[in-house]
mmCIF file of the N, C-alpha and C atoms, coordinates in Angstrom:
data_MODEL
# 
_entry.id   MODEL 
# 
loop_
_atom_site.group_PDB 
_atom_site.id 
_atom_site.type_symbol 
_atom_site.label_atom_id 
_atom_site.label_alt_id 
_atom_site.label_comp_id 
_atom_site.label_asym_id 
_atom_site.label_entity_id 
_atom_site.label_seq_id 
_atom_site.pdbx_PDB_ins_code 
_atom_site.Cartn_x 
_atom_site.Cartn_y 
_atom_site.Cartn_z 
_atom_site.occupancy 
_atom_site.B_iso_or_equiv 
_atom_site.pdbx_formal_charge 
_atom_site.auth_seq_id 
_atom_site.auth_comp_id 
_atom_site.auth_asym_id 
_atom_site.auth_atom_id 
_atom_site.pdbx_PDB_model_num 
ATOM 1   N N  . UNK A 1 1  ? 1.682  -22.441 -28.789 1.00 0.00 ? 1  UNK A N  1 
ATOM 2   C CA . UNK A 1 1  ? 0.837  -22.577 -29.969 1.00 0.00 ? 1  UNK A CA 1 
ATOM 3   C C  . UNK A 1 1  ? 1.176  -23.880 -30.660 1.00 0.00 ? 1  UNK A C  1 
ATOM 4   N N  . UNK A 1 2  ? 0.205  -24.715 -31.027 1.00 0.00 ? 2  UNK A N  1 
ATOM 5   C CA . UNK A 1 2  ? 0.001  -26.034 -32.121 1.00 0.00 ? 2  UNK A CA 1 
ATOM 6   C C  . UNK A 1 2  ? 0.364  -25.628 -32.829 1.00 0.00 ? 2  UNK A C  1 
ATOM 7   N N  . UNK A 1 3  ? 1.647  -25.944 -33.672 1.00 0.00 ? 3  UNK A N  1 
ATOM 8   C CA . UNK A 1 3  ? 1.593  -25.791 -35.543 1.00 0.00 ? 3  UNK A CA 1 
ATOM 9   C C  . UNK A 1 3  ? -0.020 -26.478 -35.953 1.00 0.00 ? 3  UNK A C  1 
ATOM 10  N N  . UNK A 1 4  ? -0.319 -27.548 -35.609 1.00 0.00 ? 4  UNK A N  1 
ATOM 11  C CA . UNK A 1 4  ? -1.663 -27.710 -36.484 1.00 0.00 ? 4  UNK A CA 1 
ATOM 12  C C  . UNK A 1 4  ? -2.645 -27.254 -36.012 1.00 0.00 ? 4  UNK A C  1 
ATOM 13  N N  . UNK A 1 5  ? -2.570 -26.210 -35.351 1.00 0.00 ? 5  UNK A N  1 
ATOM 14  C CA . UNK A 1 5  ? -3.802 -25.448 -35.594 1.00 0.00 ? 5  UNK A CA 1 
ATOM 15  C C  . UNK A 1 5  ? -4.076 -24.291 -36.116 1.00 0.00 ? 5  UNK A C  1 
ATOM 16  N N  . UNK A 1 6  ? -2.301 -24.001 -37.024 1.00 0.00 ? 6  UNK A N  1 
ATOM 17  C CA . UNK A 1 6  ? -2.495 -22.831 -37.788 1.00 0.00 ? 6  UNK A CA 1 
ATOM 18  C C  . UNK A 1 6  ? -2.759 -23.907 -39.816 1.00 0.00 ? 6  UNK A C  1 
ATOM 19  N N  . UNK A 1 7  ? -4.541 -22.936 -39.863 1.00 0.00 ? 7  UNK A N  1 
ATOM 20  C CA . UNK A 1 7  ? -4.628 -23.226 -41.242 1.00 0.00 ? 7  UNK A CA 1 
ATOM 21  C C  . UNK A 1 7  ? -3.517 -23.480 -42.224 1.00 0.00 ? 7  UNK A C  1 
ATOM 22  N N  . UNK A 1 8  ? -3.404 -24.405 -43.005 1.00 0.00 ? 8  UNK A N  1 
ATOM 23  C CA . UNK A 1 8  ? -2.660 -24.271 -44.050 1.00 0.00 ? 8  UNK A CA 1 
ATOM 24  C C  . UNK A 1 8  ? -2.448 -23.055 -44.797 1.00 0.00 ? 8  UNK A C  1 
ATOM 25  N N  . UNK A 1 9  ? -3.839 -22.792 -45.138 1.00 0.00 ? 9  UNK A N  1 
ATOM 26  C CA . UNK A 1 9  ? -3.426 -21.108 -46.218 1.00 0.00 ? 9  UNK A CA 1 
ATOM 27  C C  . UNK A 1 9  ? -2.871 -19.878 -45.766 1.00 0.00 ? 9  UNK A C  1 
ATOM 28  N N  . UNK A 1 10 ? -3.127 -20.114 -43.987 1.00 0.00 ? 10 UNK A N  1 
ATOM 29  C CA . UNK A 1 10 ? -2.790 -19.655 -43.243 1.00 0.00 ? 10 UNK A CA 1 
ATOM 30  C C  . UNK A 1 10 ? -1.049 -19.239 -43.302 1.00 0.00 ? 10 UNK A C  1 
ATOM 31  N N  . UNK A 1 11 ? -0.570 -20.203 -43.211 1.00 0.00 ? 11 UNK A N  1 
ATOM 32  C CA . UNK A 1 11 ? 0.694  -20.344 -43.189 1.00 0.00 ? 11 UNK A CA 1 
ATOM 33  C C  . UNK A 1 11 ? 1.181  -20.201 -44.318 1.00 0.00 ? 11 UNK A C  1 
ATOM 34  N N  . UNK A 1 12 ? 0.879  -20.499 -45.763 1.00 0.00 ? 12 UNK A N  1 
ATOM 35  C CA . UNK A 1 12 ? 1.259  -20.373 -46.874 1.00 0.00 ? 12 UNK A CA 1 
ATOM 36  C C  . UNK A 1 12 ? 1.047  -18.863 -47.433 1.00 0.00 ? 12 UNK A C  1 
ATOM 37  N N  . UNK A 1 13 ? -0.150 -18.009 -46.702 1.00 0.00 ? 13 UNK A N  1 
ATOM 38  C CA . UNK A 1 13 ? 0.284  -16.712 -46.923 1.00 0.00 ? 13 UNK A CA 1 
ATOM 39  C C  . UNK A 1 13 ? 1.334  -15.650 -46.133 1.00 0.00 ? 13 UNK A C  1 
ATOM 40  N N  . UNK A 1 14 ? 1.765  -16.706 -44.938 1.00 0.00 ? 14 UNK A N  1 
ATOM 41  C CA . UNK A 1 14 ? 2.412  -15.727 -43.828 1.00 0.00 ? 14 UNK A CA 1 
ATOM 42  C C  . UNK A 1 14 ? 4.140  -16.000 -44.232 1.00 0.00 ? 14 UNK A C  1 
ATOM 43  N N  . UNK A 1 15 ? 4.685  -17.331 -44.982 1.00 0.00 ? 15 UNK A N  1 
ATOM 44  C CA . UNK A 1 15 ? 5.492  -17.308 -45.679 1.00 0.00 ? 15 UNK A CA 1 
ATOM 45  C C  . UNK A 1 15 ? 5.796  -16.322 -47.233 1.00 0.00 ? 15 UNK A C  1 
ATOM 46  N N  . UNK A 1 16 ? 4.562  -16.571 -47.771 1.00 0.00 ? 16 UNK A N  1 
ATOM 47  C CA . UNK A 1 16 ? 4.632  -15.514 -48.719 1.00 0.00 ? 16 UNK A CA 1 
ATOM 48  C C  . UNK A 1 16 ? 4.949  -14.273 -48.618 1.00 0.00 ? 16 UNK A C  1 
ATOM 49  N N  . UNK A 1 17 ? 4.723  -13.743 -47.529 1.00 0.00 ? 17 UNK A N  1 
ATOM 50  C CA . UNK A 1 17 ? 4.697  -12.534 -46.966 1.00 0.00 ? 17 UNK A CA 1 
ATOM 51  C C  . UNK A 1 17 ? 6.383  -12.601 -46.036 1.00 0.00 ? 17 UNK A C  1 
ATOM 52  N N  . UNK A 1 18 ? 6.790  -13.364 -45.768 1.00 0.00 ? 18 UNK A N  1 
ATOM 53  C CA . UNK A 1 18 ? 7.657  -13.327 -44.842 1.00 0.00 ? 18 UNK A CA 1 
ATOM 54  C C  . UNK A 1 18 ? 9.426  -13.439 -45.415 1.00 0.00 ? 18 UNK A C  1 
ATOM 55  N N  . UNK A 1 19 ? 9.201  -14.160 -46.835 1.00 0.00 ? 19 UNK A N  1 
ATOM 56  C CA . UNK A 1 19 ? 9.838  -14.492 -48.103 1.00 0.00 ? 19 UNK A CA 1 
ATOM 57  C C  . UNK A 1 19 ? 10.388 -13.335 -48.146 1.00 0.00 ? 19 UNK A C  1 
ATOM 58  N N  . UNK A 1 20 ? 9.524  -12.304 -48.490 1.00 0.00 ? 20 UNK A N  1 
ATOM 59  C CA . UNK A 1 20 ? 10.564 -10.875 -48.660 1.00 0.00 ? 20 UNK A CA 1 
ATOM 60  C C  . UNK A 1 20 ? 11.649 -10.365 -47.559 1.00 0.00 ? 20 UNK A C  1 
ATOM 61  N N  . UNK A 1 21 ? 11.520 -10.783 -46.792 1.00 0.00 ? 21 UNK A N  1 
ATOM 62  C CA . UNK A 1 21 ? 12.906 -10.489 -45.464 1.00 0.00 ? 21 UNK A CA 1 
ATOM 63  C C  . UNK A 1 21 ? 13.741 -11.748 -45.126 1.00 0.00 ? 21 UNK A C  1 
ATOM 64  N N  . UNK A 1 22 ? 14.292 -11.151 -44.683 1.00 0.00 ? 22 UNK A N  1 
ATOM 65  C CA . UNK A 1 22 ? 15.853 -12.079 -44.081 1.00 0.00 ? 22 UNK A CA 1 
ATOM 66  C C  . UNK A 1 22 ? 15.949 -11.767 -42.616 1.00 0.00 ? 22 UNK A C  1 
ATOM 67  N N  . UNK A 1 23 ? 16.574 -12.484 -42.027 1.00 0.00 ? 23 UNK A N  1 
ATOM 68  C CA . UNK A 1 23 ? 16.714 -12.296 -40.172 1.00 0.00 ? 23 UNK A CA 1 
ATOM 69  C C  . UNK A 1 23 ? 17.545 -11.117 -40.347 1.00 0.00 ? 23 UNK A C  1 
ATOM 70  N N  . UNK A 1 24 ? 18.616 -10.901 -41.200 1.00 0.00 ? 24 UNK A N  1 
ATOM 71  C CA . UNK A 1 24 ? 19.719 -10.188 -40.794 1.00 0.00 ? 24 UNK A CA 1 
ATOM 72  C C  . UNK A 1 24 ? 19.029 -8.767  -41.082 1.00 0.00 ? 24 UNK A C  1 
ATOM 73  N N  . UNK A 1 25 ? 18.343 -8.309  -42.291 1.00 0.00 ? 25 UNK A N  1 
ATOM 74  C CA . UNK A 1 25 ? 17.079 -7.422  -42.753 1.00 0.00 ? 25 UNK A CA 1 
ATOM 75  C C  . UNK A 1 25 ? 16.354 -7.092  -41.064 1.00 0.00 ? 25 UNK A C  1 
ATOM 76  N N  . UNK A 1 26 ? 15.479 -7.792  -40.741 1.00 0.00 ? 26 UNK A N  1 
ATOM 77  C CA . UNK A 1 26 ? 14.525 -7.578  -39.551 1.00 0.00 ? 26 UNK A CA 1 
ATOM 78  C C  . UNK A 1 26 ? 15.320 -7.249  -38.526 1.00 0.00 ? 26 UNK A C  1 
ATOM 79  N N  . UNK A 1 27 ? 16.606 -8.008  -37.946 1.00 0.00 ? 27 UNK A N  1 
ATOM 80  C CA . UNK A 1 27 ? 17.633 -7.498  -36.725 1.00 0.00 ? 27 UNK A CA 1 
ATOM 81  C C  . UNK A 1 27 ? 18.086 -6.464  -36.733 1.00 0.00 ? 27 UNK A C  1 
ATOM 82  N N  . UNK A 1 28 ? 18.533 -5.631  -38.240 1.00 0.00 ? 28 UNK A N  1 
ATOM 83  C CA . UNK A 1 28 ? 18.933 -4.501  -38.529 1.00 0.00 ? 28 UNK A CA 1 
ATOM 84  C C  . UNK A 1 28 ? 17.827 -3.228  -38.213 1.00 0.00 ? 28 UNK A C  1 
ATOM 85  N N  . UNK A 1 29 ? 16.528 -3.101  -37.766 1.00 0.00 ? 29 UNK A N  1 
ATOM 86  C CA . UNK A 1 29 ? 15.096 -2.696  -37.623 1.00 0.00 ? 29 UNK A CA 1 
ATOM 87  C C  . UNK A 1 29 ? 15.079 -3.031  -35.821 1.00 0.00 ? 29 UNK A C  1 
ATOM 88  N N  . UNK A 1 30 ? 14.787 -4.250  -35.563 1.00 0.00 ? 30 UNK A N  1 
ATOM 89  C CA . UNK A 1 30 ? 14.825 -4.261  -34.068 1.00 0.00 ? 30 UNK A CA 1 
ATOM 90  C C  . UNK A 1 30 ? 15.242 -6.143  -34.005 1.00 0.00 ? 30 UNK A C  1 
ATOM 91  N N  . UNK A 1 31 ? 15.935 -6.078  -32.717 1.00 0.00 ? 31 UNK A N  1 
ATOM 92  C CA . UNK A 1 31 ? 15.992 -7.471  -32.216 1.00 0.00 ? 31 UNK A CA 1 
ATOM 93  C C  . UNK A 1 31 ? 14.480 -7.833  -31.615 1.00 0.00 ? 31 UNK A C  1 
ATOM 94  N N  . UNK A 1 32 ? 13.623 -6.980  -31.371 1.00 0.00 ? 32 UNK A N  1 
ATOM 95  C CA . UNK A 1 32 ? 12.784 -7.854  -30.672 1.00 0.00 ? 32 UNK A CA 1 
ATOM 96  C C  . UNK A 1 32 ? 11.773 -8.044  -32.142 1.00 0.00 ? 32 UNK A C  1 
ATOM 97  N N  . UNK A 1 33 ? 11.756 -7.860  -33.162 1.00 0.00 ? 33 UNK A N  1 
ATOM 98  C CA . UNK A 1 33 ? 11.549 -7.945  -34.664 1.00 0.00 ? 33 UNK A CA 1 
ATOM 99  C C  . UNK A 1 33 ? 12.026 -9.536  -34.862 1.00 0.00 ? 33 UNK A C  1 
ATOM 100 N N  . UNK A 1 34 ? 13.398 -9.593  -34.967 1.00 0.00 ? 34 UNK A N  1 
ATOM 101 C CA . UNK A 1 34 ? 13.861 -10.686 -35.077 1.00 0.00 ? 34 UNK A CA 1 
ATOM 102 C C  . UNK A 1 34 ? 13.075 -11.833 -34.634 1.00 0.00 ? 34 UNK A C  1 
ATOM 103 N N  . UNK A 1 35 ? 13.492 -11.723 -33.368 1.00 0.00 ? 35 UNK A N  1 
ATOM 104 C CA . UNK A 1 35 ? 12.601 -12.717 -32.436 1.00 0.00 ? 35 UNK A CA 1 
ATOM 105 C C  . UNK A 1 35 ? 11.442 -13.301 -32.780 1.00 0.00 ? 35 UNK A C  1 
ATOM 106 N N  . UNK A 1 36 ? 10.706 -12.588 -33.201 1.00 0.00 ? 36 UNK A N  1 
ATOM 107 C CA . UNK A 1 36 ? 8.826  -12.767 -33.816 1.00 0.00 ? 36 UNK A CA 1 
ATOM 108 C C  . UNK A 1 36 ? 9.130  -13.056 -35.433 1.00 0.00 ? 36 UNK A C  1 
ATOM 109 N N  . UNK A 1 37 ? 9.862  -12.763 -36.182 1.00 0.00 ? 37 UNK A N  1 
ATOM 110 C CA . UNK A 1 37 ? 9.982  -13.285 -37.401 1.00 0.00 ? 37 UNK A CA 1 
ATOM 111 C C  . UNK A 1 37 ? 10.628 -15.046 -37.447 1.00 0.00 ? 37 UNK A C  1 
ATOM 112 N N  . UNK A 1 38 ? 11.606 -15.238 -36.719 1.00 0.00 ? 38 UNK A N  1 
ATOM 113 C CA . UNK A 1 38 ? 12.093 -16.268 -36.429 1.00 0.00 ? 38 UNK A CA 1 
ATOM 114 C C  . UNK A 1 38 ? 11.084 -17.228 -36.086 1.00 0.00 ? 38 UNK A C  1 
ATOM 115 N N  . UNK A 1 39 ? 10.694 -16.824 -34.814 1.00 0.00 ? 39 UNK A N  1 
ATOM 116 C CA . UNK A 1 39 ? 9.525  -17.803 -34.192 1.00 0.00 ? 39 UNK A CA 1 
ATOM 117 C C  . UNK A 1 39 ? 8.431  -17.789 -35.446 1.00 0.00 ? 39 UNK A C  1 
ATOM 118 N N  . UNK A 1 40 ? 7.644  -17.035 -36.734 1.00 0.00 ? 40 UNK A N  1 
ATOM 119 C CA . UNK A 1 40 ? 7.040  -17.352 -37.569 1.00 0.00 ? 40 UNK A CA 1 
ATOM 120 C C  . UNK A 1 40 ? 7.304  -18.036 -38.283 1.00 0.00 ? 40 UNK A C  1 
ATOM 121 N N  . UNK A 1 41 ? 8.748  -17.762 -38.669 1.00 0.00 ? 41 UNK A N  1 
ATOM 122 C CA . UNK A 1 41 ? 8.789  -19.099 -39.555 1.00 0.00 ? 41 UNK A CA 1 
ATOM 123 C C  . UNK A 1 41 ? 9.376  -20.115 -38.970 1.00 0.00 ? 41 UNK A C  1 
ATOM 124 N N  . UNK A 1 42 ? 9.505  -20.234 -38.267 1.00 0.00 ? 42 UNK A N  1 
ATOM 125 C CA . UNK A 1 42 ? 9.609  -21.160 -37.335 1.00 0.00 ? 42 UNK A CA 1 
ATOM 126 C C  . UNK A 1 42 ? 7.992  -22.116 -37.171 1.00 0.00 ? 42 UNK A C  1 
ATOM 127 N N  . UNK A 1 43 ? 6.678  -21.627 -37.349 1.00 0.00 ? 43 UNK A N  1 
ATOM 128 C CA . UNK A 1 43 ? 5.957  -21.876 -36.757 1.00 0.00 ? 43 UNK A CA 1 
ATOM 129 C C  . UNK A 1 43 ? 5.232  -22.344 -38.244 1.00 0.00 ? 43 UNK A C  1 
ATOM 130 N N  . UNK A 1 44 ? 5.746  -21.805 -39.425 1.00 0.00 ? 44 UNK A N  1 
ATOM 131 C CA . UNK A 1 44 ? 5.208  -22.041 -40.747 1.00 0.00 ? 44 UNK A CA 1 
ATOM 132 C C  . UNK A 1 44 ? 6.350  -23.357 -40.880 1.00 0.00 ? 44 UNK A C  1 
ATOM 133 N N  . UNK A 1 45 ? 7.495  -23.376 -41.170 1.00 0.00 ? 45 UNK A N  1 
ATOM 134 C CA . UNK A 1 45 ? 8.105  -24.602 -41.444 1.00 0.00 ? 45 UNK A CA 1 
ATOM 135 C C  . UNK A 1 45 ? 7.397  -25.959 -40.722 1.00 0.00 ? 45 UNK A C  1 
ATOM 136 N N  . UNK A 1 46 ? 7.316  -25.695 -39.565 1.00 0.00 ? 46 UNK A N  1 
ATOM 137 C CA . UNK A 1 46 ? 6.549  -27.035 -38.384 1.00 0.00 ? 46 UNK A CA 1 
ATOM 138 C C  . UNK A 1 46 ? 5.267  -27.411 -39.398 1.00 0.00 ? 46 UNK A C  1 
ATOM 139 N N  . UNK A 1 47 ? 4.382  -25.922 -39.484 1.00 0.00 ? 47 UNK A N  1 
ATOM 140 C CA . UNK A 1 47 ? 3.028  -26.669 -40.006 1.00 0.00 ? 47 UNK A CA 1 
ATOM 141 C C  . UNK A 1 47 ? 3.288  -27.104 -41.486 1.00 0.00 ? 47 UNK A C  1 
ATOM 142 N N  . UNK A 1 48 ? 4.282  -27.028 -42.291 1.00 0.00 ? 48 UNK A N  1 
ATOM 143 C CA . UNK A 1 48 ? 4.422  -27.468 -43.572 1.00 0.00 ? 48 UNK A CA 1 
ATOM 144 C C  . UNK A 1 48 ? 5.223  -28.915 -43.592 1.00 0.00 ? 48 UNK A C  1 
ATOM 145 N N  . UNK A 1 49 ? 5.583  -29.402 -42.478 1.00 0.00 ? 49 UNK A N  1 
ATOM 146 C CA . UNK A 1 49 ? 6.416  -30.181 -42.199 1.00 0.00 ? 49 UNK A CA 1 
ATOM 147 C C  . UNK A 1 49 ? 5.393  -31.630 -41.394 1.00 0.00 ? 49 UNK A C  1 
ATOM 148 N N  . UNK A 1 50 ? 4.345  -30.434 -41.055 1.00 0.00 ? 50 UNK A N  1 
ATOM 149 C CA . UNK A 1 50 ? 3.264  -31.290 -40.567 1.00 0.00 ? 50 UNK A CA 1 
ATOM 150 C C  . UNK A 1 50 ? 2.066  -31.921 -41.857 1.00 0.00 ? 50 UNK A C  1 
ATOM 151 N N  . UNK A 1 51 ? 1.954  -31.283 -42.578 1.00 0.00 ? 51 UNK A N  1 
ATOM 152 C CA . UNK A 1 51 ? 0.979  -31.450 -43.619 1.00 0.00 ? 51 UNK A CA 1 
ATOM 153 C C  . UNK A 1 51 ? 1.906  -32.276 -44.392 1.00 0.00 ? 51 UNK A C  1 
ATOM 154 N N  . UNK A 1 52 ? 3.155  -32.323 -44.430 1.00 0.00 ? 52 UNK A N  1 
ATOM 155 C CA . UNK A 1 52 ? 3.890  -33.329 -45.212 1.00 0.00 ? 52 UNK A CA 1 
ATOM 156 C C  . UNK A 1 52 ? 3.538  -34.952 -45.124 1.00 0.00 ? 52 UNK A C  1 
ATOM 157 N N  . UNK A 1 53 ? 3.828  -34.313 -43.652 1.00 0.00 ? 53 UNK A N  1 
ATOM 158 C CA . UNK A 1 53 ? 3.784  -36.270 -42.858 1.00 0.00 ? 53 UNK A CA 1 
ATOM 159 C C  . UNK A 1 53 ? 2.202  -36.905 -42.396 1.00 0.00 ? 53 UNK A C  1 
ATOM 160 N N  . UNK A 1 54 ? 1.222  -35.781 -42.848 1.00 0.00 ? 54 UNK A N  1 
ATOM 161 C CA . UNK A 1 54 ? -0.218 -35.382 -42.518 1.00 0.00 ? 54 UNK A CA 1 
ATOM 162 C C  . UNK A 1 54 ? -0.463 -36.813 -44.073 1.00 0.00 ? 54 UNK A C  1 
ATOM 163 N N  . UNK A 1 55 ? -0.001 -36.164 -45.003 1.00 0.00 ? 55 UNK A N  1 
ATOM 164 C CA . UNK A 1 55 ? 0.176  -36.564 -46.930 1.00 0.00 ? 55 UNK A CA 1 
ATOM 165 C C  . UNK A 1 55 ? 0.874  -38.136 -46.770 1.00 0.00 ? 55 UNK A C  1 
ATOM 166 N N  . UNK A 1 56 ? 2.055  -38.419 -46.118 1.00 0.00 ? 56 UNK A N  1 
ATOM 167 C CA . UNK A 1 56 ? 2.586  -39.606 -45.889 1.00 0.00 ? 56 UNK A CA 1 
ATOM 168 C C  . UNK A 1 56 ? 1.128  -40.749 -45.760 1.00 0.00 ? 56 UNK A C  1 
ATOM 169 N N  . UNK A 1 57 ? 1.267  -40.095 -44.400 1.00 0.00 ? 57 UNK A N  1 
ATOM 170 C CA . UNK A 1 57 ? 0.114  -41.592 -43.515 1.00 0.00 ? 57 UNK A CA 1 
ATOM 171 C C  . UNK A 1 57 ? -1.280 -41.442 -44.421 1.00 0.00 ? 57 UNK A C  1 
ATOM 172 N N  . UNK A 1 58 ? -1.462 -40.497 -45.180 1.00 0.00 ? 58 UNK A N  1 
ATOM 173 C CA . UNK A 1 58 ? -2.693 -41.059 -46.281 1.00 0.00 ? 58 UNK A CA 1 
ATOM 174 C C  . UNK A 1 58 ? -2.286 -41.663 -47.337 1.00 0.00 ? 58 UNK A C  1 
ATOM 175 N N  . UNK A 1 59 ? -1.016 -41.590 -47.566 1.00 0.00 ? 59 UNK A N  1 
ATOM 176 C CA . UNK A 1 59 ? -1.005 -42.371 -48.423 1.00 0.00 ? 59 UNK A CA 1 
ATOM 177 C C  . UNK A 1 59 ? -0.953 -43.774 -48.542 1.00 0.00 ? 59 UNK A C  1 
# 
């Protein structure tokens, strides 16, 4: 998966949502939990990291 091809609001609601847990929270539930929470925000940091440097070169 492209980080930029996940919407911005996209990602800014899946952090919002994701804010309320911790890895150690989700591992305690299931490791294969973990795994998929990690890789989300994993996949929200990239696209916020992308819209950063997206903001740079327009400027």
């Amino acid at each position: 998966l492209n980080p930029l091809a996940i919407p911005v609001d996209k990602a800014h609601e899946a952090k919002d949502i994701l804010r309320n847990y911790d890895l150690l929270r989700v591992t305690e539930i299931s490791v294969g939990l973990s795994a998929f929470f990690n890789w989300s925000m994993t996949m929200v940091e990239e696209r916020e990291k992308l819209l950063e440097s997206q903001r740079r070169i327009v400027r």
